[in-house]
C-alpha positions in Angstrom: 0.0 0.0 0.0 1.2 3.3 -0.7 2.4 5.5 2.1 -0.1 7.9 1.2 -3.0 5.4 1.8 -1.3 4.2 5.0 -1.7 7.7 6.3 -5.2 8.1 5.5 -6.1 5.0 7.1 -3.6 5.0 10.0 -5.7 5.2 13.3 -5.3 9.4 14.7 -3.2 9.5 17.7 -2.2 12.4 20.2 0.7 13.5 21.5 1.4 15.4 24.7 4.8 16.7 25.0 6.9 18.9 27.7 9.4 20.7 26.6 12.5 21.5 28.3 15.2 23.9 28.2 15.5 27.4 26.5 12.7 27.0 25.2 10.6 30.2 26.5 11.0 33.9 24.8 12.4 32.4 21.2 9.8 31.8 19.4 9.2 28.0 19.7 5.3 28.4 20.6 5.2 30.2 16.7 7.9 28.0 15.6 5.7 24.9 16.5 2.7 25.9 15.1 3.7 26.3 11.9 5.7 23.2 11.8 2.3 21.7 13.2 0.5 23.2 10.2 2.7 22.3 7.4 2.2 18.5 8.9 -1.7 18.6 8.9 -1.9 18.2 12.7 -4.3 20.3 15.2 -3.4 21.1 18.8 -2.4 23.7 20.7 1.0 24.7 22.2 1.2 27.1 24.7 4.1 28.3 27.7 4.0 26.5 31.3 4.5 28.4 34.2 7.9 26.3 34.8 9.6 27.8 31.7 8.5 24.8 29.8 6.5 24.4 26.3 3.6 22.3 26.1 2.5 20.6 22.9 -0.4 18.7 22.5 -0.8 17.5 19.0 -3.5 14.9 17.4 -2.7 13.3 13.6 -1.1 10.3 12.2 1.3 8.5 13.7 4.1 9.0 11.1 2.9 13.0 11.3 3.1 13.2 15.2 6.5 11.5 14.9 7.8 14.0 12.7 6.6 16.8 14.9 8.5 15.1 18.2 11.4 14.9 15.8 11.4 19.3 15.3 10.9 19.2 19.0 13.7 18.2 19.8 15.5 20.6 18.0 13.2 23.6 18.0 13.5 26.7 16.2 17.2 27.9 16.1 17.6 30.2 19.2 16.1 27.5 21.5 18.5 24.7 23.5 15.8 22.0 24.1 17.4 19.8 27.0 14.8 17.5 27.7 11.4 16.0 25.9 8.6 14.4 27.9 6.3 12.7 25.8 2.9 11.2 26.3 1.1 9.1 23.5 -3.1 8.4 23.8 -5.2 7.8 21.6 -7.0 10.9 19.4 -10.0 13.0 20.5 -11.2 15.0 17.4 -11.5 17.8 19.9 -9.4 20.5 17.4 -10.2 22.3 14.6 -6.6 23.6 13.9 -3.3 24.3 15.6 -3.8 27.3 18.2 -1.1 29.0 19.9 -2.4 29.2 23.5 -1.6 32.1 25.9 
C-alpha cells in the first residue's frame, strides 16, 4: 500500500509533549505551530509556568513522529534539553493548531 493510503487510514493518535530547556521567549510556541500546520496536525502549544512548552498534537502516527522529531531541536535560538512525551489515543477535539496564551 502506498504511504499515502497508510496515512489516511492509519488510526489518529495524540501527542502530549513537555518541553525542556530554553525554550521560553524564542519563538518555539510560533515556531511549532507552523511546523504543526505544514504536517496537517491540530493542537495547541502554549508556555508553562515552569519555563517549559507544552505541545499537545493529534494526527497520524508517522505526522506526530515527525513533529517530536522538530521538538527536539526547535527553532534555532532554542536549547531543548529534555522532551517528555505522552502518546493516547486521538479525541477529534481540534479544529486547527492554536497557539495558546
Amino acid at each position: 500500500m502506498p504511504t499515502r493510503e497508510l496515512e489516511r487510514t492509519a488510526p489518529n493518535e495524540r501527542i502530549i509533549a513537555q518541553v525542556h530547556g530554553h525554550v521560553q521567549g524564542v519563538g518555539f510556541r510560533f515556531a511549532a505551530q507552523q511546523r504543526a500546520l505544514e504536517l496537517g496536525l491540530r493542537g495547541t502549544v502554549r508556555n508553562r509556568w515552569d519555563g517549559s512548552v507544552e505541545v499537545v498534537a493529534e494526527g497520524s502516527p508517522n505526522r506526530l513522529d515527525a513533529l517530536v522529531r522538530w521538538l527536539h531541536q526547535g527553532p534555532p535560538l532554542a536549547v531543548v534539553t529534555q522532551v517528555e512525551l505522552t502518546r493516547q489515543r486521538a479525541t477529534g477535539e481540534f479544529d486547527s493548531f492554536e497557539v495558546c496564551g
